[in-house]
BAGUSE-555886 format. One line per 3 residues: number of its first residue (from 1); their letters; for each residue z, x, y of N, C-alpha, C. Coordinates in steps of 0.1 Angstrom, whole numbers, always signed. Each point is the difference from the previous one (the first is absolute). Example, Ala and Ser with C-alpha at 12.3 -4.5 7.8 and 13.67 -1.06 7.14 Angstrom:
2
1	as	+78/+132/-57/+0/-9/+12/+0/+9/+12 ~ -7/-4/+11/+0/+9/+11/+8/-8/+11
***
This chain:
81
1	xxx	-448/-94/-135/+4/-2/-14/-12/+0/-9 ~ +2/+8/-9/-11/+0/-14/+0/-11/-8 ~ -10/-11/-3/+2/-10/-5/-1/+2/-17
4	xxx	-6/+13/-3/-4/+5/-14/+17/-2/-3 ~ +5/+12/+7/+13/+4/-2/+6/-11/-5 ~ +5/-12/+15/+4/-13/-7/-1/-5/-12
7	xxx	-16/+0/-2/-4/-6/-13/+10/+5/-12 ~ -3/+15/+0/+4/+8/-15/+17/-5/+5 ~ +6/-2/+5/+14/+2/+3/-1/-10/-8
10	xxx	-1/-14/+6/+0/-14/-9/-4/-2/-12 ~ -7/+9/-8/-4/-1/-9/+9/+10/-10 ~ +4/+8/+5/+14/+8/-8/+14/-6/+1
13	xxx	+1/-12/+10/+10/-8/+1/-1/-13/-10 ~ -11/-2/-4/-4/-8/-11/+0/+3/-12 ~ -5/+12/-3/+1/+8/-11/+19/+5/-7
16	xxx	+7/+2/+11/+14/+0/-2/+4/-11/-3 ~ -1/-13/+9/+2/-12/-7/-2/-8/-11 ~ -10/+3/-1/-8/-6/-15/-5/+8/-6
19	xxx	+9/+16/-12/-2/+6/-6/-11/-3/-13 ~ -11/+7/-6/-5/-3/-9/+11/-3/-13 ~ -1/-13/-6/+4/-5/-12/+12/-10/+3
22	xxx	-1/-1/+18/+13/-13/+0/-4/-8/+1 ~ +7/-12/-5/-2/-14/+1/-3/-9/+10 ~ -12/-12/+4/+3/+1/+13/-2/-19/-4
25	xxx	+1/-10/+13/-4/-14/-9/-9/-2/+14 ~ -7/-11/-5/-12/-6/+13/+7/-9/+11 ~ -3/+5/+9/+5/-16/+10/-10/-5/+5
28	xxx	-13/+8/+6/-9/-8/+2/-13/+13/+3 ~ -14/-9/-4/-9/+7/-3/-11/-12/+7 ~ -10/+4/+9/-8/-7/+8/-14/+6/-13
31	xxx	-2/-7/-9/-14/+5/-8/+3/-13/-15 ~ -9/-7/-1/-9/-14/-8/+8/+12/-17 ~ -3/+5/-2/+4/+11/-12/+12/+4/+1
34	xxx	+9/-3/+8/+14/+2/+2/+8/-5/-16 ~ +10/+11/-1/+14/-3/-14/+6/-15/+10 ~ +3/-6/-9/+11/-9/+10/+11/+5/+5
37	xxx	+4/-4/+9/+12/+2/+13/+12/+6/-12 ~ +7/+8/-3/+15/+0/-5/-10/+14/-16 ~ -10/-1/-1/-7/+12/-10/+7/+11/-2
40	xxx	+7/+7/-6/+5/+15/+0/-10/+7/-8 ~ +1/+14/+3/-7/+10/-3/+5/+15/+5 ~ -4/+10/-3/+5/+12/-1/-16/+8/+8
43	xxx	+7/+6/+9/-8/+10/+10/-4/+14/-9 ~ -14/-2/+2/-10/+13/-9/-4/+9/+14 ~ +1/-2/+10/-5/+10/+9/+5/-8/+17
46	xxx	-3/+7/+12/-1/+0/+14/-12/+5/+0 ~ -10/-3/+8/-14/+6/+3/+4/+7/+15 ~ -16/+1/+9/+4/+7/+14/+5/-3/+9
49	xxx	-4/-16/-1/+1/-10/+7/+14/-7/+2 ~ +7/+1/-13/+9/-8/-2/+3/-10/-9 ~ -8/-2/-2/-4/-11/-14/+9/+2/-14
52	xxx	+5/-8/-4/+6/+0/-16/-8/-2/-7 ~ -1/+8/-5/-11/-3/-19/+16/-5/-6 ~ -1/-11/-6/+6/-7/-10/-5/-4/-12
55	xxx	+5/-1/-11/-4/-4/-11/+10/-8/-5 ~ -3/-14/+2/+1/-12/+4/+6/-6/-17 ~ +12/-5/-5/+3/-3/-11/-6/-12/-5
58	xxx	-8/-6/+3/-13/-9/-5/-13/+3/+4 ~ -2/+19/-3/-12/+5/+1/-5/+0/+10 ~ +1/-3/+11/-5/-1/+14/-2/+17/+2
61	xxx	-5/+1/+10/+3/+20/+7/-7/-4/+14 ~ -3/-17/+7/+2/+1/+9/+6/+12/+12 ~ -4/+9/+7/+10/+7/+12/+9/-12/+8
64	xxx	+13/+4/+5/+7/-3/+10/-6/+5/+16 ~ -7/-3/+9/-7/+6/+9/+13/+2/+8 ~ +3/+9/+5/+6/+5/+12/-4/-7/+11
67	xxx	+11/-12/+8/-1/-6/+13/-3/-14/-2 ~ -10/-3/-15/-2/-11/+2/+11/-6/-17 ~ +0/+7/-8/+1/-9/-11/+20/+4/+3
70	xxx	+2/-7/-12/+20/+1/+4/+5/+2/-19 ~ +10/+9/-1/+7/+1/-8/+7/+11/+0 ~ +13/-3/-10/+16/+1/+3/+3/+13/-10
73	xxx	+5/+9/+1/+6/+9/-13/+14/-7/-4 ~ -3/-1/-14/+10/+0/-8/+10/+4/-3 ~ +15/+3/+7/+5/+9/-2/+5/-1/-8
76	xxx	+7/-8/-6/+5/+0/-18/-11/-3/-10 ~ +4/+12/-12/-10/-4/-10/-1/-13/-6 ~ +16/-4/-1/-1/-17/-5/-9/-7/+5
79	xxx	-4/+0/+14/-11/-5/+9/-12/-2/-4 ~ -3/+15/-4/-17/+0/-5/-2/-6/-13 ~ +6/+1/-9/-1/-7/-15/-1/-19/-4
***
């Protein structure tokens, strides 16, 4: 098995899930500079990795790291507002 392969697979499975400009909220973030727990914000990118670039509705742009950090898409707009 190609572990590259793996990689990019997971990372186009992330990218479908958390399209650029959807809403997503925090559940938990292991970093002293963390939004607090429940933070919403709107996804600006997926990197190679996996990672969410967010830009965080109290200015934050903290990333969501892939494996370690946690948050949820918003599926109703009412949600994100």
């Amino acid at each position: 098995m190609n572990n590259n392969f793996s990689a990019r697979e997971t990372v186009e499975c992330i990218r479908k899930q958390y399209p650029v400009g959807c809403r997503v909220e925090l559940l938990s973030m292991d970093d002293v500079q963390a939004p607090p727990i429940g933070t919403k914000g709107t996804v600006r990118y997926v990197d190679d990795i996996g990672s969410l670039g967010v830009a965080w509705d109290n200015g934050s742009s903290l990333q969501v790291v892939y494996g370690e950090d946690l948050c949820r898409k918003l599926e109703d707009a009412s949600d994100g507002q």
